[in-house]
C-alpha positions as CSV (number, residue, x, y, z in Angstrom):
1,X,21.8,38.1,83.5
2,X,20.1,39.4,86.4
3,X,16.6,40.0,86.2
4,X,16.5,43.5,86.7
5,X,18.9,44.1,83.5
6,X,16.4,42.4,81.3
7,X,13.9,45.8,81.3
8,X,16.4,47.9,80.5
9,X,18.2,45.9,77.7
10,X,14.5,46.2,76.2
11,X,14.0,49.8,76.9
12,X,17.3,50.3,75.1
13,X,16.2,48.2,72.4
14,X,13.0,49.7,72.3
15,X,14.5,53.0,71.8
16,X,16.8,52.4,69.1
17,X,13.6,51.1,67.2
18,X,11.3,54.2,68.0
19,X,14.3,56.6,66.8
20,X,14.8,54.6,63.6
21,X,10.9,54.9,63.0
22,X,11.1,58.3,63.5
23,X,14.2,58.7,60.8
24,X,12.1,56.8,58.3
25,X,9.8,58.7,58.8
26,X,11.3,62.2,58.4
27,X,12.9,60.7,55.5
28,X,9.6,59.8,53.9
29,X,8.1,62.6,54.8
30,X,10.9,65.2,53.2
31,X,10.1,63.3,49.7
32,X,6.6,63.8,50.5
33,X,7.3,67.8,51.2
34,X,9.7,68.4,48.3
35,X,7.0,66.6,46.1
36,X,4.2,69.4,46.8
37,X,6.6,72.1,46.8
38,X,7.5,71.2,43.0
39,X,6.4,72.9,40.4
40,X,2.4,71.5,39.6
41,X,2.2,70.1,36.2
42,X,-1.2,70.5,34.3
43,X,-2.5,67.6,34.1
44,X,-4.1,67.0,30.6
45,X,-8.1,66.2,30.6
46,X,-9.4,64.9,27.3
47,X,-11.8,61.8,28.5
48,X,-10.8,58.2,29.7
49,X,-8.6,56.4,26.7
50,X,-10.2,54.8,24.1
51,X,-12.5,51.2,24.6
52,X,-12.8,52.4,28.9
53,X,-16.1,51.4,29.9
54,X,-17.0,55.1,30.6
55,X,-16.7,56.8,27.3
56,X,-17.9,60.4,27.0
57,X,-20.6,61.6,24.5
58,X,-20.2,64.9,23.4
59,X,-23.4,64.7,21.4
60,X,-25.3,64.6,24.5
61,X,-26.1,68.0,26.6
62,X,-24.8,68.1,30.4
63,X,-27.7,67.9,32.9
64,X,-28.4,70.5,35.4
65,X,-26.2,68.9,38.4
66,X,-23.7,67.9,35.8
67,X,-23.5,71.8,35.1
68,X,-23.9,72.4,38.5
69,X,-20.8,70.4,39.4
70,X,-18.9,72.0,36.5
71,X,-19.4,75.4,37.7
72,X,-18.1,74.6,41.0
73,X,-14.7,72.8,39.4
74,X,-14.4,75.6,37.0
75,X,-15.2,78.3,40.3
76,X,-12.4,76.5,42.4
77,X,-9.6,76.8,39.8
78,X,-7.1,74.3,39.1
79,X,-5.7,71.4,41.5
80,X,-2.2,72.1,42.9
């Protein structure tokens, strides 16, 4: 081959790669897209399952920042 063919063999290459890429990721990106337009399903909250490390007791009062923090959650409105 002559030695000015070899940069453009690569460019070429190089190209076919970058528009592949790109495919992928308009491919990946349409799931991603189609995902968030979906209908947002509630998502259940009732405390971590039973024997997790960080189990909830009810019998126990919130402290002020814990309010705090639950006004805030309960202010911004559910998570779409």
């Amino acid at each position: 081959m002559r030695p000015g063919r070899r940069p453009s063999l690569a460019r070429r290459w190089a190209g076919v790669v970058w528009q592949g890429l790109i495919s992928f990721g308009t491919l990946h990106m349409h799931g991603e897209t189609l995902r968030a337009e979906a209908e947002p399903r509630p998502v259940p909250l009732g405390g971590p399952p039973p024997g997790h490390p960080e189990r909830l007791c009810p019998e126990l009062p919130l402290s002020p920042v814990e309010r705090a923090l639950f006004r805030d959650l309960q202010a911004r409105g559910p998570v779409h």
